[in-house]
N, C-alpha and C positions, 0 to 999 in steps of 0.2 A: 267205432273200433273198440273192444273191448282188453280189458289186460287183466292180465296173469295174476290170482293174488299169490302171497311171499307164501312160502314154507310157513309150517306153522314152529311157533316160536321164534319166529323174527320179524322184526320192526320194519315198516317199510322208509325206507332215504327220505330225510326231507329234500325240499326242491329246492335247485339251487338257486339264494338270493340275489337278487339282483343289483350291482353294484351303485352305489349311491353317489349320488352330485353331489360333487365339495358343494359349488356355490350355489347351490338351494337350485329349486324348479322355481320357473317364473309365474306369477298367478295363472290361473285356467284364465283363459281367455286374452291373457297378454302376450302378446308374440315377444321373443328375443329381440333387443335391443333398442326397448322401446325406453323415451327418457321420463326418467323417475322426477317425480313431483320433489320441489323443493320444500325442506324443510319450514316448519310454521313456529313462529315465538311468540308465547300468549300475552308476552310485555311489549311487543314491539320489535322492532328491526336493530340490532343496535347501533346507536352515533359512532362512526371514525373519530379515533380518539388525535386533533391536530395539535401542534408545538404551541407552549405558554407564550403571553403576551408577554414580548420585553414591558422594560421596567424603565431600560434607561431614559432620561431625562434631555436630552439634545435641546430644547433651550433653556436648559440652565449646563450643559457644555460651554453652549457660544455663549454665554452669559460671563463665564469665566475667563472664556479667552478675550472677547471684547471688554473686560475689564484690566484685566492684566497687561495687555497694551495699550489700555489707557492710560493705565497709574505708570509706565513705563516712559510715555512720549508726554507725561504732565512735567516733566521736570525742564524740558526743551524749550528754550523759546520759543515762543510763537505754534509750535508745532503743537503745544498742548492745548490748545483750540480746536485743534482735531482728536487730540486722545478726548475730550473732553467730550466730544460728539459721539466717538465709540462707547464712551463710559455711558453716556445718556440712553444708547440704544441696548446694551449690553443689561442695565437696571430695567427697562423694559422687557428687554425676554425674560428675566430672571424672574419678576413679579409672575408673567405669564406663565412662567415653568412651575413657578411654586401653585397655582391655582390649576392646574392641569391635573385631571384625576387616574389613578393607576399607575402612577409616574414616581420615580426617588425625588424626593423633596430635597435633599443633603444639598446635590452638588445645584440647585436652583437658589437654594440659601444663601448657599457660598459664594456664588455668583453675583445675586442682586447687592450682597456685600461688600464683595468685591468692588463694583461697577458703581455703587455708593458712595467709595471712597476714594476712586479714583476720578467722579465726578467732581466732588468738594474739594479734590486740591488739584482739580487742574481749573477750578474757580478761585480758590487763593492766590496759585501760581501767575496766572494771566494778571487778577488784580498786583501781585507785589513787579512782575515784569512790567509794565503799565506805570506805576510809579518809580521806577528805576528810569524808565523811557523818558517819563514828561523830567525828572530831574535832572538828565543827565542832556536833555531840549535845551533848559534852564540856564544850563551852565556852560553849553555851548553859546548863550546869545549873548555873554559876558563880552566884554571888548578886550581881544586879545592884544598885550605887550607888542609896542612898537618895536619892528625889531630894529636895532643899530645896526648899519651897515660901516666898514672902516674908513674914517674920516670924519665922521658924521658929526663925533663928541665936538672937535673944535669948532664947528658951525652952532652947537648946542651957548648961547649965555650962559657966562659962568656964575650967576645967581639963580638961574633955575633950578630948583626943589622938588622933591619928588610928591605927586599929589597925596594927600593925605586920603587914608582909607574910607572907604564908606560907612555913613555913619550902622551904626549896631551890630559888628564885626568885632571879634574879641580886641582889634588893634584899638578901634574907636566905638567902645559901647554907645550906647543910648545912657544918657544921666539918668539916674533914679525920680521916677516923678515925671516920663515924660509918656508919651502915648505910641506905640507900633501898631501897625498893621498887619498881619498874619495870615499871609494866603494858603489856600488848600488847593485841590486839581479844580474847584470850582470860582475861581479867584479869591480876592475879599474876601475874609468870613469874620476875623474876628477885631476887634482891639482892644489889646492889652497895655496899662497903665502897674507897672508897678514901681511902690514907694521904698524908702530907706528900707534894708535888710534888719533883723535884727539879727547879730550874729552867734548868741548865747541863749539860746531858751531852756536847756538842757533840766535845768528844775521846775520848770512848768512844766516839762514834759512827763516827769515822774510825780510831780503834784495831780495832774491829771487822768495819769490811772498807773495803780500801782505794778501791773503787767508791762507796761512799755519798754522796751531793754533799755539798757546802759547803753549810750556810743561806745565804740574804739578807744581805745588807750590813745590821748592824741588829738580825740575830734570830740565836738558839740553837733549837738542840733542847734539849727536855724533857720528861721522863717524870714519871707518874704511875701509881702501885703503882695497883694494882686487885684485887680479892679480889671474884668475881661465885658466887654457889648459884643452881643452876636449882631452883626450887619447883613450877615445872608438872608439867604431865601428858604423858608420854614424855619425849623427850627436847630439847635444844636447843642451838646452837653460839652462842660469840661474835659471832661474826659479826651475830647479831640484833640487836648494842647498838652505837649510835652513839657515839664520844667526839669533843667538841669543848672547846675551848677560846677563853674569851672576853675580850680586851684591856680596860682600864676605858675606853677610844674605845670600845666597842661592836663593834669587828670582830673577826670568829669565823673561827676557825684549823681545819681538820681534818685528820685523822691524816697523818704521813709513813708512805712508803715508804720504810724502811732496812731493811739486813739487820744482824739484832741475835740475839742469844739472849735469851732470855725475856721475850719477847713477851708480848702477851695472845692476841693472832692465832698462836700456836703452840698453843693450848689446842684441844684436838678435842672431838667432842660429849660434850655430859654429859645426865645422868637424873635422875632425881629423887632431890631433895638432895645431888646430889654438885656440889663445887666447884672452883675451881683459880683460881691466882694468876698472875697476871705482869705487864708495864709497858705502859702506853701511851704513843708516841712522838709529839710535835707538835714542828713548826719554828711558837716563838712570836717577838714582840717583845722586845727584851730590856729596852727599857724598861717599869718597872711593872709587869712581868712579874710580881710578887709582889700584886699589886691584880688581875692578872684572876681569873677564874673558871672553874672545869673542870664539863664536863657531860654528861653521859649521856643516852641514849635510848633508847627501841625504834626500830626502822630503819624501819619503817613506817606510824607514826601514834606521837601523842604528843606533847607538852610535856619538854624535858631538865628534868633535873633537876641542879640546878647546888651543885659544893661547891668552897667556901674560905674562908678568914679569915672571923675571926669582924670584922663591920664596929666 
């Protein structure tokens, strides 16, 4: 078919273009709707990024709480045998928690701390409840007062005396210079022998170092010889045995701190049957200083045992 050309002096029409796809033509040879290849990363795929490890510490939590109810039920009779078991398990997780890696150490410290201390006194506790116990056995197996019933005095003679106290009882000391016997919770342990007091040492005592204080407006130093035999089983130090001294007012004096030579507190451990001698030092009263009473003990349960003048 042929066509017409234009008048001369005119342009022929371009043709009309043909309108264009927004969303592109699909490759030659791809049909519509075909699925597109996924994307390619030359590092890799990347990791899902998951939520940070906790931190917190859960046994040194229960480290805390199982100490804190220890040191709580230590104070209880008997019951602190149980805090005491809590405490012991509570210092074990606590160690645990502090050696556990990635974990807060703080509240695992605080814990085995804790659980440390409420160990050590519900092991004090038990031992001083323990000798409350055996002393208070002690003084139950005393023979209690007959009781008078009404009538009873005139069937009583009327020269009957009331028995005199036992001897080494502040009523009826032990004389100076004689020997006692000194039980612990293991019976027997010790014997002590001590001699005349002397009741003034007061200038030997500042002859002997010039730091030592002055007594009280009132009172002297004074020593008391002591001669102690260990009779137990191993071994044992002075130190186990109390000395007190008692005013005839009733108030009780305990050992000074001076620096003296032969002490008793210079004596080192002893064994069986072996003994040693030396002085025990109290700041007393100087009045009637010759009326009170000197007294010994075990350091941890017990009744002194009191010597002096014969009444």
């Amino acid at each position: 078919m042929s066509t017409i050309p234009p008048p001369p002096g005119q342009q022929p029409e371009p043709a009309a273009s043909q309108p264009t796809d927004p969303y592109g033509a699909p490759p030659a040879g791809q049909p519509y709707g075909a699925p597109v290849a996924a994307p390619t990363f030359p590092y890799g795929a990347p990791q899902p990024v998951g939520p940070a490890p906790s931190t917190t510490n859960g046994l040194g939590i229960a480290s805390i709480i199982l100490g804190g109810v220890g040191l709580l039920l230590a104070f209880i009779p008997f019951v602190g045998l149980f805090g005491g078991f809590l405490a012991f398990v509570g210092l074990v997780l606590g160690i645990i928690g502090i050696l556990q890696k990635n974990k807060s150490r703080v509240t695992a410290i605080i814990g085995t701390s804790l659980s440390g201390l409420a160990l050590l006194l519900s092991i004090l506790m038990a031992i001083t409840y323990a000798a409350v116990l055996v002393n208070a056995v002690d003084e139950a197996g005393i023979d209690a007062p007959a009781v008078v019933e009404e009538g009873d005095d005139a069937a009583q003679p009327a020269d009957e005396t009331p028995a005199e106290p036992e001897l080494g009882t502040r009523e009826n000391p032990a004389p100076f210079g004689s020997t006692v016997v000194v039980d612990t919770l293991d019976g027997p342990v010790w014997e002590v022998t001590a001699g005349a007091p002397n009741l003034d040492i007061t200038a030997d005592v500042k002859a002997a170092n010039q730091f030592n204080d002055d007594p009280a407006p009132g009172n002297a130093y004074a020593s008391l010889p002591v001669t102690i035999k260990y009779v137990g089983e191993e071994s044992g130090a002075p130190f186990d045995l109390s000395f007190t001294y008692v005013s005839p007012a009733g108030q009780s004096y305990d050992g000074s701190y001076v620096v003296m030579d032969g002490q008793l507190s210079d004596i080192s451990e002893l064994y069986t049957d072996a003994s040693g001698t030396g002085t025990v030092i109290i700041e007393i009263p100087v009045e009637g200083a010759a009326a009170g009473v000197w007294g010994v003990e075990y350091i941890l349960a017990g009744e002194p045992i009191f010597f002096g003048n014969a009444q």
